[in-house]
C-alpha positions as CSV (number, residue, x, y, z in Angstrom):
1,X,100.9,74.7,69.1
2,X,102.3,78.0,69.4
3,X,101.5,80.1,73.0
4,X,99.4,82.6,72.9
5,X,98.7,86.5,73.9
6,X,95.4,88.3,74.3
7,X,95.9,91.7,73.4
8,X,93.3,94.6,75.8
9,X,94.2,97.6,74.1
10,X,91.4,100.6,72.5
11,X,94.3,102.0,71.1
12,X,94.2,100.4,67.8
13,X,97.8,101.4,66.3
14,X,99.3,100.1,69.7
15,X,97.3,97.2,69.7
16,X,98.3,96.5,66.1
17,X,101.8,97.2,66.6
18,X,102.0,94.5,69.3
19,X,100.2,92.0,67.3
20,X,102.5,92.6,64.7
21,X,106.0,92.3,67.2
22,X,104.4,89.0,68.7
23,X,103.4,87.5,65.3
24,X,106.5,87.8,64.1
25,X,108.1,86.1,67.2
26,X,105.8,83.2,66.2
27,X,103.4,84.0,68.9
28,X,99.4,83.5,68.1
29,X,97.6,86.5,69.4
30,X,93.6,87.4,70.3
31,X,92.7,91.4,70.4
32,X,90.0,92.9,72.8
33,X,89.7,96.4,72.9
34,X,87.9,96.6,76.2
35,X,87.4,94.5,79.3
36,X,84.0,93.6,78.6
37,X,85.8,92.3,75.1
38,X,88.6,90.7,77.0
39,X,86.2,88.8,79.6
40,X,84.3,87.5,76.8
41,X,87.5,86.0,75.1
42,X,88.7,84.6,78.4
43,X,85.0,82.6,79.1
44,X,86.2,81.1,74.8
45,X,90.1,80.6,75.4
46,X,92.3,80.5,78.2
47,X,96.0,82.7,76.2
48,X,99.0,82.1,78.0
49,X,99.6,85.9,78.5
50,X,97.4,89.4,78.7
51,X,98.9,92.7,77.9
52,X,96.2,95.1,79.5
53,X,96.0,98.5,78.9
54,X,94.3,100.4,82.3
55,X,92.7,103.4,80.5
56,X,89.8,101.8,78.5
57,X,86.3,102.3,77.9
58,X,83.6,99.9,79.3
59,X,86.0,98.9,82.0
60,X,89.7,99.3,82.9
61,X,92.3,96.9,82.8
62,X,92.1,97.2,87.0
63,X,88.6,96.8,87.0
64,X,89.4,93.7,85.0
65,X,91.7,92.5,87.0
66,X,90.0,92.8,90.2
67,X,86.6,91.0,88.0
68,X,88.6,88.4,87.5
69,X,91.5,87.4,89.6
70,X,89.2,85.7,91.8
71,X,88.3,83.4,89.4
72,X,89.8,80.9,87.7
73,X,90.0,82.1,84.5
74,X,93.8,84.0,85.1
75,X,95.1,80.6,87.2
76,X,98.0,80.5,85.2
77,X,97.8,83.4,83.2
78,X,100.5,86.1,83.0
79,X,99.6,89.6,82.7
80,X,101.6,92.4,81.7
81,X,100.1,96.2,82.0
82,X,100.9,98.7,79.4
83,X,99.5,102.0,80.4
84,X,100.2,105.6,79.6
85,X,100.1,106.1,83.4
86,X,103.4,107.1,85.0
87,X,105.1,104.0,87.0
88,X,104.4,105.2,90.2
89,X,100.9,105.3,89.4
90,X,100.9,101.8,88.7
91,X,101.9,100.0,91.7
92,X,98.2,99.4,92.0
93,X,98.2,97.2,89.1
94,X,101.1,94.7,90.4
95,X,99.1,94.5,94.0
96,X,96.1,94.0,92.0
97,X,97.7,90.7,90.2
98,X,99.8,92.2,87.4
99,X,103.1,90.2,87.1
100,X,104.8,93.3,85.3
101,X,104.1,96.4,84.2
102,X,105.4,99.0,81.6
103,X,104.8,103.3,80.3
104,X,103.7,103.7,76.9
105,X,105.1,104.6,74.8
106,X,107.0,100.6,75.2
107,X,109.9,99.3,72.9
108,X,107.8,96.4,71.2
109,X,111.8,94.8,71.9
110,X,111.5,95.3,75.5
111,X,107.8,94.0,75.4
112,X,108.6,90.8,73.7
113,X,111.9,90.4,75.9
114,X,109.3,90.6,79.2
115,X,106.8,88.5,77.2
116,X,109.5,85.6,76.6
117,X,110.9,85.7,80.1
118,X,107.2,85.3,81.4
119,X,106.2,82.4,79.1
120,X,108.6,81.1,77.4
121,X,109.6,81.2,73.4
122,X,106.3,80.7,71.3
């Protein structure tokens, strides 16, 4: 069974952009395109791997986070922020329990590379 990625991204060319990248590596993907979305998916199936954006309607990928870190829905899960936020805005994110973090616009390369050092090959 291949690994998987849930996609939180209201940006629906970047979210199918990395759906596309990750498919193609073999990897099986989910798409939210909120929070609310994305914790709805989590309570169904557990992926192996978020990519969060932190600008989103409903609720942002930190208010996500800090919803559900606590919990153990995330034991296990690696989470990679994608934001249009400059870096040093996003130290937040990695004290709030983001295991990496990248600008947008992000090389769907680069993304995959970070994707396959977190989790493995799908």
């Amino acid at each position: 069974m291949s690994k998987s990625v849930l996609i939180v991204e209201d940006d629906k060319l970047i979210s199918s952009v990395i759906e596309a990248v990750l498919e193609q590596a073999g990897y099986s993907t989910l798409m939210a395109f909120d929070g609310l979305q994305a914790k709805a998916m989590l309570e169904q199936k557990k992926p192996d791997l978020i990519t969060l954006d932190i600008n989103m309607p409903e609720m942002s990928g930190l208010e996500f986070l800090e919803l559900m870190k606590p919990t153990d829905y995330l034991e296990g899960v690696k989470i990679i922020l994608v934001s249009g936020l400059p870096v040093g805005d996003l130290i937040d994110a990695l004290v709030t329990g983001a295991d990496w973090v990248y600008e947008k616009p992000v090389a769907p390369d680069r993304l995959l590379d970070k994707v396959v050092e977190l989790i493995g090959e799908a």
